[in-house]
C-alpha positions as CSV (number, residue, x, y, z in Angstrom):
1,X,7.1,7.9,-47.9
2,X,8.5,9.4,-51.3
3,X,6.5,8.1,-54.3
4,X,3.7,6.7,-52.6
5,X,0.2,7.5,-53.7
6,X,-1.7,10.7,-51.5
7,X,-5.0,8.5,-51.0
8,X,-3.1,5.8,-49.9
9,X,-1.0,8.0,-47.1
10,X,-4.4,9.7,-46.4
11,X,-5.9,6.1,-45.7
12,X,-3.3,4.4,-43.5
13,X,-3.4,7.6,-41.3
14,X,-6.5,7.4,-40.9
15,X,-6.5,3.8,-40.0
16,X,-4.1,3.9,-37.5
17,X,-6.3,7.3,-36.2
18,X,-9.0,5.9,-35.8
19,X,-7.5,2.5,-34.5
20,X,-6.0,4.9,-31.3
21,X,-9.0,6.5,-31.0
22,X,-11.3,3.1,-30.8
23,X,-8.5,2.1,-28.2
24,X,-8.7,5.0,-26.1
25,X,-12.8,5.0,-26.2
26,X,-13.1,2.1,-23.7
27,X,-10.1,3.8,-22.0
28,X,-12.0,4.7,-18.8
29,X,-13.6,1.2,-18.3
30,X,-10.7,-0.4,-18.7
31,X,-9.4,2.0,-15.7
32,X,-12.3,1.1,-13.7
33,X,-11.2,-2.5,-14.3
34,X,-7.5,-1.6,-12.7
35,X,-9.3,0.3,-9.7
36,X,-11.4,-2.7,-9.0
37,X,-7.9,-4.9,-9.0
38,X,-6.4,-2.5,-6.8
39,X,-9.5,-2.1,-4.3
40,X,-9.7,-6.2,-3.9
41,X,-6.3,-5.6,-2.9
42,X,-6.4,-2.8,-0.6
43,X,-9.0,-5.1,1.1
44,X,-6.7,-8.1,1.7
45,X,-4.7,-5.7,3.7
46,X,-6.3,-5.4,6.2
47,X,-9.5,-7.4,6.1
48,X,-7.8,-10.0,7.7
49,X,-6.9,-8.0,10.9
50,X,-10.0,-8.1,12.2
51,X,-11.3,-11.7,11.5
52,X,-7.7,-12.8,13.7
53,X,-9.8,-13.8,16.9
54,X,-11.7,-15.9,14.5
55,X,-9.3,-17.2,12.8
56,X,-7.2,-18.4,15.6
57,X,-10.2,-20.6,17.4
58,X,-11.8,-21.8,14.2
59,X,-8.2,-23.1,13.1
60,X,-6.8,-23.5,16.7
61,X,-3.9,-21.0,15.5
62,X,-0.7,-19.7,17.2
63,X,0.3,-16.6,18.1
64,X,3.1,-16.7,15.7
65,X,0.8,-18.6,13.3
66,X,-1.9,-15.6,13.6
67,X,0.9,-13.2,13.2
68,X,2.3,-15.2,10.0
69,X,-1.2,-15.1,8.3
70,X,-1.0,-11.7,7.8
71,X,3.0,-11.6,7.3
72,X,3.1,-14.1,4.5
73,X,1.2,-11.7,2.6
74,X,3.6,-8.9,2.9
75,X,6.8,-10.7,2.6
76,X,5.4,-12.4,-0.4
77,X,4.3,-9.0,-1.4
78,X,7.4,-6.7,-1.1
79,X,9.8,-9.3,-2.4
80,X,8.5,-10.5,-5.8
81,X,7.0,-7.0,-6.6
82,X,10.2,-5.5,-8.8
83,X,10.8,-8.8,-10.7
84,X,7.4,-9.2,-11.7
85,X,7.2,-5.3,-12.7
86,X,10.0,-6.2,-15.0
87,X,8.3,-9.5,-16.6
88,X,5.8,-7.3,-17.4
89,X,7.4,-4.9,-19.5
90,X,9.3,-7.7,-21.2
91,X,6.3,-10.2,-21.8
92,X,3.5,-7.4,-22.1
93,X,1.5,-5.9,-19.1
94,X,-1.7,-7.1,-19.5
95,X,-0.6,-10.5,-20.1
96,X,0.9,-10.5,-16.3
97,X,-1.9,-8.9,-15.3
98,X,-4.5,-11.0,-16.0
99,X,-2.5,-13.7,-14.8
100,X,-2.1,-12.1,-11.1
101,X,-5.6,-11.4,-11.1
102,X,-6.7,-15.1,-11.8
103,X,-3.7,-16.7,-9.5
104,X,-5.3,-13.9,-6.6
105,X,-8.9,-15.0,-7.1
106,X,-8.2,-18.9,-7.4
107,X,-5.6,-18.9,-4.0
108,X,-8.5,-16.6,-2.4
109,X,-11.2,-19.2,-2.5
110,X,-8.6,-22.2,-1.8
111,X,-7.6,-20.2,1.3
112,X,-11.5,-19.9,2.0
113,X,-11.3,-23.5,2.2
114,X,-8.5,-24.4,4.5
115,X,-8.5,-26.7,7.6
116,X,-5.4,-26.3,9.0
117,X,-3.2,-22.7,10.2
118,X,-0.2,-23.8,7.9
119,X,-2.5,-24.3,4.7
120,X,-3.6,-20.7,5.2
121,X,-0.7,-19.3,5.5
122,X,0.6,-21.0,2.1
123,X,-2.4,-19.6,0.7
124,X,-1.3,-16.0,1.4
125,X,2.0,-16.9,0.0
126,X,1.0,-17.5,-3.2
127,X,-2.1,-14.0,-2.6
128,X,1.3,-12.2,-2.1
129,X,2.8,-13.7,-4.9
130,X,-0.4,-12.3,-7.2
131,X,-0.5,-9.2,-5.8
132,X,3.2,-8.3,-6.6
133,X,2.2,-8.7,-10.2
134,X,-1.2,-6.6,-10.5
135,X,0.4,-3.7,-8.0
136,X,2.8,-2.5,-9.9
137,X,1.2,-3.5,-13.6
138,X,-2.4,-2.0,-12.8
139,X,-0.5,1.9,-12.6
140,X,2.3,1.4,-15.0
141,X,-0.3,0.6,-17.7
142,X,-1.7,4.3,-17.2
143,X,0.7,6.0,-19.2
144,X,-0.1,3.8,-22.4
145,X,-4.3,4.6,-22.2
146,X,-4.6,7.9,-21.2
147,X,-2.2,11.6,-22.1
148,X,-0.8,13.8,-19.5
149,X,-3.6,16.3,-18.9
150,X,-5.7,12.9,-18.3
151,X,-2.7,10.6,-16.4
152,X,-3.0,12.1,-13.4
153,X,-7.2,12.1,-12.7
154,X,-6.7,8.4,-14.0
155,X,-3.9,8.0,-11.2
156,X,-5.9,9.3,-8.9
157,X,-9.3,7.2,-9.6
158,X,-6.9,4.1,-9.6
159,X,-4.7,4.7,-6.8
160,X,-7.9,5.6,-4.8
161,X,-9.5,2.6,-4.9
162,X,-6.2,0.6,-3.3
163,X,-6.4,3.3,-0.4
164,X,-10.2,3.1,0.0
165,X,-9.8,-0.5,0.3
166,X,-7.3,-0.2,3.1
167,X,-9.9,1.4,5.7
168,X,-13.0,-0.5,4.1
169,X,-11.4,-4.1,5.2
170,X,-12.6,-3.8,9.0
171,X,-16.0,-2.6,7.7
172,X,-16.5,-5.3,5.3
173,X,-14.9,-7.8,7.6
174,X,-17.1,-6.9,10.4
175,X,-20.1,-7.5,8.7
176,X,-19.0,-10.8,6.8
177,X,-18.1,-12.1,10.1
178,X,-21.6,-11.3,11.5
179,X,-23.4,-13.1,8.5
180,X,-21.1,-15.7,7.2
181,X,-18.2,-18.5,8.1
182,X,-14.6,-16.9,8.6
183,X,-14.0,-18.5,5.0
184,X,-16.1,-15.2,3.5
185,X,-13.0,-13.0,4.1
186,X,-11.3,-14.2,1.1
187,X,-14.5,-15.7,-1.2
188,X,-15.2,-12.0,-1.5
189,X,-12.5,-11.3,-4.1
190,X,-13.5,-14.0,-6.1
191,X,-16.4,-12.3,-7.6
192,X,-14.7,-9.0,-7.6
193,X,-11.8,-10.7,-9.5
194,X,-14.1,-12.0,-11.9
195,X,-15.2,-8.4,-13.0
196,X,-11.7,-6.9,-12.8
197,X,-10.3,-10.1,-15.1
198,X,-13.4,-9.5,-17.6
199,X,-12.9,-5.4,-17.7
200,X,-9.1,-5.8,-18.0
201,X,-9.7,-8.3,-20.8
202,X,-11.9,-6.5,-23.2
203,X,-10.5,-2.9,-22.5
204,X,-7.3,-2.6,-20.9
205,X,-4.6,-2.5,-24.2
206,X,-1.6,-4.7,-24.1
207,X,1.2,-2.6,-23.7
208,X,5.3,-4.0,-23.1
209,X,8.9,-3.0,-24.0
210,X,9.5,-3.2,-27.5
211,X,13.4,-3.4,-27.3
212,X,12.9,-5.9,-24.3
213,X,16.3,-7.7,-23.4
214,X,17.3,-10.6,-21.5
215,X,16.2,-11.2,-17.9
216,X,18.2,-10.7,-15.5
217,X,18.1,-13.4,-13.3
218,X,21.3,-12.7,-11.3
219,X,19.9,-9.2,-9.9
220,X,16.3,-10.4,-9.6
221,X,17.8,-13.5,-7.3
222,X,19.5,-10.7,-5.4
223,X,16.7,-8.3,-5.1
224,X,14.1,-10.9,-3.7
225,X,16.6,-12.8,-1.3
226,X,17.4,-9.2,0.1
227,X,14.7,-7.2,0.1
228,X,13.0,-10.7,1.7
229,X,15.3,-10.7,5.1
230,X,15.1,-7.0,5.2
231,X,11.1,-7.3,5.7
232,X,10.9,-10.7,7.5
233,X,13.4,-9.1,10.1
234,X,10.9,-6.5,10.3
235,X,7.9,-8.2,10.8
236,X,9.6,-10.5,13.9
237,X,11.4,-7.8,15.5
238,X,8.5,-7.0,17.3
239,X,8.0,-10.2,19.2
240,X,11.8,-11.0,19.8
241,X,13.2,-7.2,19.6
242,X,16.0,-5.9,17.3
243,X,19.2,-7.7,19.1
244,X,17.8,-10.9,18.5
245,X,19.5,-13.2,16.0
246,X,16.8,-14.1,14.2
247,X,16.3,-10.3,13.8
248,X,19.6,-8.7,13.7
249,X,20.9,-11.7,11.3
250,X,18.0,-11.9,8.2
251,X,18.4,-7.7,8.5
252,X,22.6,-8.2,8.1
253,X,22.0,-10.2,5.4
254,X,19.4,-8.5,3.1
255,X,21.2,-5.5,3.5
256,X,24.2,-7.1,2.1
257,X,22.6,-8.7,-0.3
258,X,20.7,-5.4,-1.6
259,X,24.2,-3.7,-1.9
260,X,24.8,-6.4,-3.8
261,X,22.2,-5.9,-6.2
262,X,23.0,-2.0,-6.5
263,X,26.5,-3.2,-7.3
264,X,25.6,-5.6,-10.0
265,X,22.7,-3.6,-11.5
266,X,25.6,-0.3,-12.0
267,X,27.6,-3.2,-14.1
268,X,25.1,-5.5,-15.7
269,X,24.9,-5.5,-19.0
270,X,20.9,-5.6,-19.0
271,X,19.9,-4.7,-15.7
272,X,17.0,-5.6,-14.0
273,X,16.2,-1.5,-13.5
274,X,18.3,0.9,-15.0
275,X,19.2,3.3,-11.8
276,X,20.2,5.9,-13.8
277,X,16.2,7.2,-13.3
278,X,17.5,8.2,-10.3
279,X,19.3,10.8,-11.9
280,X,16.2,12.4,-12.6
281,X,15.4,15.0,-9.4
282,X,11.3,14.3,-10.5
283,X,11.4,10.5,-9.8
284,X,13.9,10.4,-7.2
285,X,11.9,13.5,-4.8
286,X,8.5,12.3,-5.7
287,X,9.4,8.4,-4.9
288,X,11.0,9.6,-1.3
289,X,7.5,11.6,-1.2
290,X,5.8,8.2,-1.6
291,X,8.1,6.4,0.4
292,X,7.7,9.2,3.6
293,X,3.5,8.6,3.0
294,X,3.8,5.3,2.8
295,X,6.1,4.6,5.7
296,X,3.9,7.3,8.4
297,X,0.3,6.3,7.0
298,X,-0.2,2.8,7.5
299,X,1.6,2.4,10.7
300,X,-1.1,5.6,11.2
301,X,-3.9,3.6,10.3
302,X,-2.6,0.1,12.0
303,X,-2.3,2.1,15.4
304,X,-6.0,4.0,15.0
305,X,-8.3,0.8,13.7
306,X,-7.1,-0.6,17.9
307,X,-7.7,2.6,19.3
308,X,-11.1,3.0,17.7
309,X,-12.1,-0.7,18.4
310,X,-10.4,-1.7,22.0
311,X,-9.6,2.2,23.6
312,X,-13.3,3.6,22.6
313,X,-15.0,0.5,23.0
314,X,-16.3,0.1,18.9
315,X,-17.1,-3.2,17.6
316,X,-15.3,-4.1,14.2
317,X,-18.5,-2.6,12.0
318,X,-18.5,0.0,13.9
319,X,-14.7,1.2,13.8
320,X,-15.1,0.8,10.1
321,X,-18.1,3.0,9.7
322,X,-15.8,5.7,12.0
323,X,-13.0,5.6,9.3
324,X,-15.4,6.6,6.7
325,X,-14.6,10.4,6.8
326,X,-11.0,9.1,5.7
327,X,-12.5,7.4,2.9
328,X,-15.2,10.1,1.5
329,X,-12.4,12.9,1.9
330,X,-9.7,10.7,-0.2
331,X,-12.0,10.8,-2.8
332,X,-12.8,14.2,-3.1
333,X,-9.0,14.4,-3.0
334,X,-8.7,11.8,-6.1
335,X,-10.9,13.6,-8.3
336,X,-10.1,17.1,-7.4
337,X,-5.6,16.4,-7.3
338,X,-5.8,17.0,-11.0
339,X,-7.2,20.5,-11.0
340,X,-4.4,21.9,-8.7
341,X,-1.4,20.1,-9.4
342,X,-2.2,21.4,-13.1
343,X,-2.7,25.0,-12.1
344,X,0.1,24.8,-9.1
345,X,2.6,22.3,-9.8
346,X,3.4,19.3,-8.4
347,X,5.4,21.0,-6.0
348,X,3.4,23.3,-4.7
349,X,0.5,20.0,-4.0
350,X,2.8,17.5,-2.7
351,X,4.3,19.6,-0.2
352,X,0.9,21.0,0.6
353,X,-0.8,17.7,1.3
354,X,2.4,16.6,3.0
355,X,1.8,20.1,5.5
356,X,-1.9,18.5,5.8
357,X,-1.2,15.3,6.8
358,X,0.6,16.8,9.5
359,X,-2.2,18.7,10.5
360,X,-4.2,15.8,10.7
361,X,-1.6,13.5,12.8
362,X,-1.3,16.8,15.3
363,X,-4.8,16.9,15.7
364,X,-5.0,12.6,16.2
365,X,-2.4,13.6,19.0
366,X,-4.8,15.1,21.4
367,X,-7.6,12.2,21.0
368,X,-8.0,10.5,24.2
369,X,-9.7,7.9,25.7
370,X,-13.3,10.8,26.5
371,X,-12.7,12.4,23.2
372,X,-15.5,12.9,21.2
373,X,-15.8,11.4,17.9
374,X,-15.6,15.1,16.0
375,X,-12.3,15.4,16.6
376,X,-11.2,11.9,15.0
377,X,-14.2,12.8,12.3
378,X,-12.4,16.1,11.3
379,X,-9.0,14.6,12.0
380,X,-9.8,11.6,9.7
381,X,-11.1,14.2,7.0
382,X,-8.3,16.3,6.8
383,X,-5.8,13.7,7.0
384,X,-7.8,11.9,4.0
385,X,-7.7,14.6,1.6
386,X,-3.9,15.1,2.5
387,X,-3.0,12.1,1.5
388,X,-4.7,11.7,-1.6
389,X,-2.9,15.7,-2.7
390,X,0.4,13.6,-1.3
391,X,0.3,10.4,-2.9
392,X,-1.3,10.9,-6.5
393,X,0.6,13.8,-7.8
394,X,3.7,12.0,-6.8
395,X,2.4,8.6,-8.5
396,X,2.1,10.9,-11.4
397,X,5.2,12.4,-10.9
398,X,6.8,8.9,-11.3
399,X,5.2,7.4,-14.1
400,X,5.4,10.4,-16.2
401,X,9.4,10.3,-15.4
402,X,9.5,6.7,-16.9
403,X,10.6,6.0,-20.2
404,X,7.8,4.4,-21.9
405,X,9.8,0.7,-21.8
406,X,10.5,0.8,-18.1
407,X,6.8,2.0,-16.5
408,X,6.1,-1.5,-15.3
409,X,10.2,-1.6,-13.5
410,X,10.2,1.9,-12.7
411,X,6.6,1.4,-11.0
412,X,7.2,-1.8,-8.8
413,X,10.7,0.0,-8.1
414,X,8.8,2.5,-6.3
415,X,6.0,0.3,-4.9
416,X,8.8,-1.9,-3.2
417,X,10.1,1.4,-1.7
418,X,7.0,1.9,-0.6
419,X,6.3,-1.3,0.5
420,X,9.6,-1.5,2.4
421,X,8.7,1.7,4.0
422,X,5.3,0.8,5.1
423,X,6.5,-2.5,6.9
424,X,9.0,-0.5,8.7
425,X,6.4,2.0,9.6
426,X,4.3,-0.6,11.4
427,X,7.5,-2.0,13.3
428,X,9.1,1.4,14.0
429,X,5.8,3.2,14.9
430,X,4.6,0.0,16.6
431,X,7.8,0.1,18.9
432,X,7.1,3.8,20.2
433,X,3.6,2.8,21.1
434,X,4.6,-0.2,22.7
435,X,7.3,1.6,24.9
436,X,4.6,4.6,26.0
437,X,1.7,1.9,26.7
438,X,3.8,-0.9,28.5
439,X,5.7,3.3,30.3
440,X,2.2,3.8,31.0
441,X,0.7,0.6,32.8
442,X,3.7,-0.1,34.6
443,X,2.1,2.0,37.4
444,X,-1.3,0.2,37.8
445,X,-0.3,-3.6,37.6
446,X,0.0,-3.5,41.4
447,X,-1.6,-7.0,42.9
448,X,-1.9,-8.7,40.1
449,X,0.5,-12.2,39.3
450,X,3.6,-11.4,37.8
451,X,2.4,-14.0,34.6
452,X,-0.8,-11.3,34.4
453,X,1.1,-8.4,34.4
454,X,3.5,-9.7,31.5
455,X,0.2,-10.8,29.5
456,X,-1.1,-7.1,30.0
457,X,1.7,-5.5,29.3
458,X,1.7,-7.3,25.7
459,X,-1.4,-5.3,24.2
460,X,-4.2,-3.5,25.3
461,X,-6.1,-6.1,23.3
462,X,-4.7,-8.7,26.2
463,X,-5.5,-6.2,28.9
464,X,-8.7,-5.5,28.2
465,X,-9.6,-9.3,28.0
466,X,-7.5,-10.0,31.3
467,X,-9.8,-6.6,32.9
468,X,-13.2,-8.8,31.4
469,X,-12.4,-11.5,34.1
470,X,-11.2,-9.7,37.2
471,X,-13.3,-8.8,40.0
472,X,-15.4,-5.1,39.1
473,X,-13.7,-2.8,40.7
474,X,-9.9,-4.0,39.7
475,X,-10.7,-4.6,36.2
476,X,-12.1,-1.3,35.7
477,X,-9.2,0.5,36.9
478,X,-6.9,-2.2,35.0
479,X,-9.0,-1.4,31.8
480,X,-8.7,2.5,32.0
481,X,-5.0,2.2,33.1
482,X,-4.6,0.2,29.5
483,X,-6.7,2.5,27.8
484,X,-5.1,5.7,29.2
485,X,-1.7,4.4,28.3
486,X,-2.5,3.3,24.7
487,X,-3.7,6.8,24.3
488,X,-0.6,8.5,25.4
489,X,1.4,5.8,23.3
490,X,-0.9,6.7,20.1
491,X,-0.2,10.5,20.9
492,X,3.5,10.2,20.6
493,X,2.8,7.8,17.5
494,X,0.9,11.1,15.9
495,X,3.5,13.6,17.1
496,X,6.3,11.4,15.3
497,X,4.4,11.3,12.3
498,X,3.9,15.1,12.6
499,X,7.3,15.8,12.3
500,X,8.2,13.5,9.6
501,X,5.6,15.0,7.4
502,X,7.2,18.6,8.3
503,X,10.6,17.5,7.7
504,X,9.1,15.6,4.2
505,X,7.4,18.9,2.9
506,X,10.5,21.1,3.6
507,X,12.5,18.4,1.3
508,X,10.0,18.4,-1.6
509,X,9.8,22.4,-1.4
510,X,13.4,22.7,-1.6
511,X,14.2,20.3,-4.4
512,X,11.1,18.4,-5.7
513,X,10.5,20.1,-9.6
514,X,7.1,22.1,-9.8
515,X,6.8,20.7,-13.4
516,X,7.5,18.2,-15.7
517,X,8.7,18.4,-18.9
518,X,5.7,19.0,-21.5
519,X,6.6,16.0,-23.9
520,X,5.0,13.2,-22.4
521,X,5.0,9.3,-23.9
522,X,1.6,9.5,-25.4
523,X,2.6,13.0,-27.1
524,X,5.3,11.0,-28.9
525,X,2.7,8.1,-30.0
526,X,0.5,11.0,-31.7
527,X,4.2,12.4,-33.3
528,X,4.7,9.3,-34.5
529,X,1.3,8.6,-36.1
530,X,1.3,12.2,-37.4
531,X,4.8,11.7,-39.2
């Protein structure tokens, strides 16, 4: 700036000063704008779950239609989730953002209209579709409003409210199904959309790549068409087990396929991620930290919500009211992650709440069928507050490993693994429950048809129905046969998770960083303005 006058230096500093610091003042509503997106999210989940008896005789639905309705959303989910990451860094963040958020709240109150089984479902295509974009946008946005020692409190308030959604869906659903038409499941995010497209508009900063290159459509092609048959051979395995063709073909194939997209990405010439973040030990341990969560947690909490609701006899208000512990101690853990992880290390809190969550799963193990709710209460609570010292430390982790071009790829990179990992977590964990409960009831199906004892042997959701409308004395013992037996399943579910939380905090003690570098992204911006 040789030759240029003092005042005016003085002036244009202070200009662009005070512009950042206007920008950063509305910094924490426009973060309460992205925790409301990812709440209304969280929600769809597993809101749905329990309005499925409704749903199937308001709109005369299948099984495999019923089953669709909440697999259309994932598939849609995990597939589109990495391209759209990338759009945003290359047409700006909040741009895509706002654009998810509308396309989620407009398909939500068409789907609250539907007549027909197969119109739903479309509709949580295109709710799928949506919430690929704001997923990955909503976090990869953080880095560009708030400075490391604010990134990770702002990670945790954000990532909390998709987590607190997840076990709030059967609450809410409950009681929207007790006042209201089945359509009231999905007119609820339109109002909360409203409020999280206002807050994102008036204080959420555009942010994108500034060196953004050419799309590439060749690996994004790749990436969806794979990653799509690896989770739809997921989700049907299931119902026709893993030798079937229709499973064993679509999982053949998107394996192939996602090879194929690690081979072209190492040789593109603009690639749709750059893999080489891999390289970095920080983003590679804390996105298997993630994944390992990810994968144990929600088949966790897809196992529980039946054993709460069908095992102990709790209607759908009521199961969500018991998962509340879960909720309250996640956010003591999102407020309080910050604290430690900055006088500890990441290290030291990841493989901490990873040791906790263990803790939590043993002590889910021994809850039976008579077990009082303080154990699940206290089991719930620790396993709450373990995930949030798991999961938002390693979020942080990620996004502060990110160059500042890439947050949006690098972030829906990770949230695919995650999303991958989760799906296989509900089939895998889903699979040793339903060997142990169908092990279980084998015994007890004496006297009954041979059609009944298939039927039973299904669920315990079927069981206990079938128990309803048998004479006393048999469907009592044919209910606490099922009951017994989804217990035992649900223990070995825990014990499995146990372990894999054990094995995942031995790996992040042994080669997960304790620290990041100190330069972060936002200490460059204030470099840059200073020089």
């Amino acid at each position: 700036m040789t030759g240029s006058n003092p005042e005016e230096v003085f002036e244009m500093s202070m200009t662009t000063v005070g512009t950042r610091r206007e920008r950063l003042q509305g910094r924490w509503l426009g973060l309460a704008a992205l925790t409301i997106s990812g709440l209304v999210l969280g929600l769809d989940i597993t809101i749905l779950v329990t309005a499925l008896p409704t749903l199937s005789a308001k709109l005369n639905a299948t099984t495999d239609q019923l089953q669709w309705m909440s697999a259309a959303y994932t598939l849609a989910l995990a597939g589109f989730m990495l391209p759209a990451g990338v759009l945003g860094d290359r047409l700006g963040r909040k741009r895509m953002l706002l654009i998810g958020l509308a396309t989620f709240g407009i398909s939500s109150v068409i789907a609250s209209q539907m007549t027909s089984a197969n119109g739903l479902i479309l509709m949580r295509v295109v709710m799928g579709f949506s919430g690929a974009i704001v997923l990955p946008l909503m976090q990869s946005m953080l880095p560009s409003m708030f400075d490391e020692d604010e990134r990770q409190r702002a990670i945790g308030i954000s990532g909390a409210g998709a987590f607190i959604g997840l076990p709030l869906g059967p609450l809410l659903a409950g009681w929207l199904l007790t006042h209201y038409d089945w359509g009231s499941i999905f007119l609820i995010n339109a109002p909360v959309v409203v409020i999280g497209v206002i807050g994102v508009w008036f204080f959420v900063p555009e942010s994108k790549d500034p060196k953004a290159k050419k799309l590439d459509w060749i690996g994004a092609i790749l990436e969806v068409l794979g990653v799509t048959g690896i989770v739809y051979c997921i989700i049907e395995q299931p119902l026709r087990g893993w030798t079937d063709v229709q499973v064993f073909g679509p999982i053949a194939a998107g394996a192939v396929l996602v090879a194929a997209f690690v081979v072209w990405q190492l040789r593109a010439r603009f690639p749709l991620i750059d893999l080489k973040l891999f390289k970095s030990a920080r983003f590679s341990w804390a996105t298997v930290a993630f994944t390992i969560v990810g994968f144990a947690m929600t088949g966790v909490l897809f196992i529980l919500s039946p054993f709460l609701q069908i095992v102990q006899a709790n209607d759908a208000q009521g199961t969500g009211i018991r998962l509340l512990p879960l909720i309250a101690t996640m956010m003591v853990g999102a407020f309080s992650t910050d604290f430690f992880a900055k006088r500890l290390g990441t290290k030291v809190v990841v493989t901490g709440g990873m040791l906790g969550n263990a803790v939590g799963m043993f002590m889910l193990s021994r809850v039976g069928v008579d077990t009082g709710y303080g154990l699940v209460a206290a089991a719930l609570a620790v396993t709450g507050l373990s995930i949030a010292f798991t999961m938002i430390p390693s979020l942080d982790a990620i996004l502060g490993s990110l160059p500042a071009g890439e947050t949006g790829a690098g972030s829906a990179l990770t949230r695919t693994l995650q999303n991958i990992g989760s799906t296989f977590g509900v089939a895998i964990m889903g699979s040793i429950l339903n060997g142990a409960y169908q092990a279980g009831l084998a015994g007890h199906l004496g006297g009954l048809p041979a059609q009944v004892q298939s039927a039973a042997q299904s669920s315990v959701a079927v069981a206990a129905a079938i128990a309803r409308h048998l004479p006393s004395p048999l469907g009592a013992q044919l209910l606490r046969a099922a009951q017994d037996a989804y217990s035992q399943g649900m223990s070995e579910v825990m014990l499995v998770s146990a372990a894999m939380m054990v094995g995942g905090a031995i790996l992040m003690a042994l080669f997960l960083p304790a620290r990041a570098p100190r330069e972060s992204h936002a200490e460059t911006l204030e470099m840059q303005v200073a020089s």
